[in-house]
N, C-alpha and C positions, 0 to 999 in steps of 0.2 A: 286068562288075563292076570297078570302079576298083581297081586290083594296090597304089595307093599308101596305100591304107589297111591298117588291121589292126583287131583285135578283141582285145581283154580283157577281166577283169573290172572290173566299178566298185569304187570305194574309196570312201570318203568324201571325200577332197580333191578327186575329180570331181563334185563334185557343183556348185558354182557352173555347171560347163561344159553339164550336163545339165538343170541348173535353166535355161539361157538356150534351149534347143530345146524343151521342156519349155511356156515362155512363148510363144516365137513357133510354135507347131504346135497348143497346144491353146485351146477356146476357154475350158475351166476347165480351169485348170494345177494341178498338183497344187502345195502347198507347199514350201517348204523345210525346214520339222517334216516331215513326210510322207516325203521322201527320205531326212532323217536318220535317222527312224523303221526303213523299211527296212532300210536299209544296217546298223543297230545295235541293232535289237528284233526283228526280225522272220528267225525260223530258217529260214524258208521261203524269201525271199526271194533273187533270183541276177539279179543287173545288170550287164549289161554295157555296154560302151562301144565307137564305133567311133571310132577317132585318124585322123589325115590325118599327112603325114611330116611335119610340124613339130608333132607331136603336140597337134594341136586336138581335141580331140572332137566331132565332126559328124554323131554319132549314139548313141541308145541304144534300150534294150532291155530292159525289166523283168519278170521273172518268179518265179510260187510253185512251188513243186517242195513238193505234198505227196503221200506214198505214190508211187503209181504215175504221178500224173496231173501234168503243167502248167498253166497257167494263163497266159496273158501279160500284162502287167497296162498294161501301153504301150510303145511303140516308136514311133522316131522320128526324122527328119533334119533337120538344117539345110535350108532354101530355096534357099543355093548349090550343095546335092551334091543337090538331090534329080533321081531319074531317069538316077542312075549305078550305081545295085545296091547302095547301102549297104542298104538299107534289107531287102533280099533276104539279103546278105550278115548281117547281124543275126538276121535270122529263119534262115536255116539254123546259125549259130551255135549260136541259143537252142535248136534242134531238136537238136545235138549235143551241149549241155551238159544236154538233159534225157533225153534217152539213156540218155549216161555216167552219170545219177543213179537212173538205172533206171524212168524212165518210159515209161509206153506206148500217154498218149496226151495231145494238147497241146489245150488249148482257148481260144478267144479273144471278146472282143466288138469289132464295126465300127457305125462307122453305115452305115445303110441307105443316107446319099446316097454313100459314100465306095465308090465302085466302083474307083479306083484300088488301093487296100490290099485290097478282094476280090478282083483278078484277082492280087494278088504272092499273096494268100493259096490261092486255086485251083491257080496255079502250084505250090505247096509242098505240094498233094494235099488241101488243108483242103476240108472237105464244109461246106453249110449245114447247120444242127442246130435252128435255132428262131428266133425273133423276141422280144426282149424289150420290151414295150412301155412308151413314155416312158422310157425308160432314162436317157438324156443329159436332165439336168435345167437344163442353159441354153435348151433348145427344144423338151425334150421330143419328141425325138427316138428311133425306135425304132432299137434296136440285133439287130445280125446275129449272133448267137451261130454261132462255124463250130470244127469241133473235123478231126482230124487221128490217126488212130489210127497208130500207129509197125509196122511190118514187121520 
């Protein structure tokens, strides 16, 4: 894992930064209402960001912390860091800030073709849990529901 990065939380003034990884990683990006939304409506919601030493943001990481359970709502790097462990680096983050909020157990959706994000997810103990079908409504694509119960 790249030593020259770090992890905090998101702010709203991160958010242009998150909006541009956001656009080039998904193939429906969420909006900029949507992020705001989060960031400023939404009680649940805990986003982080990962900085590079000139403090760029070159990744993020969105999640609901409700009751016991998480949820991760996306996560994601830049193009130029990816397959340096930000991305790992993010997700054990998000597993330690849903912890600390007393969760105890984390759950996610992948696509079925994205074997890359299921082996960092297997990696971090996450089990398959079900198949959500057509989920991804760009291609109708089925999604890998994989969940993570906490020790």
């Amino acid at each position: 894992m790249s030593e020259s990065v770090s992890y905090r939380k998101m702010t709203v003034a991160d958010i242009d930064g998150v909006l541009k990884i956001e656009q080039e990683a998904f193939s429906l990006p969420w909006t900029r209402d949507a992020f705001v939304q989060e960031m400023t409506t939404n009680l649940h919601a805990y986003y982080l960001v990962a900085e590079d030493q000139g403090q760029q943001i070159v990744g993020f990481c969105g999640m609901w912390l409700v009751m016991d359970e998480s949820h991760i709502t996306n996560v994601a790097v830049t193009e130029q860091v990816k397959g340096q462990g930000i991305g790992e680096g993010l997700m054990r983050e998000a597993i330690r800030v849903a912890k600390e909020n007393g969760a105890v157990l984390m759950t996610l959706e992948v696509r079925v073709s994205n074997t890359i994000a299921q082996n960092l997810y297997r990696k971090l103990d996450f089990q398959n849990g079900g198949i959500r079908k057509g989920y991804y409504s760009d291609n109708l694509e089925d999604a890998l529901v994989m969940w993570v119960e906490f020790k």
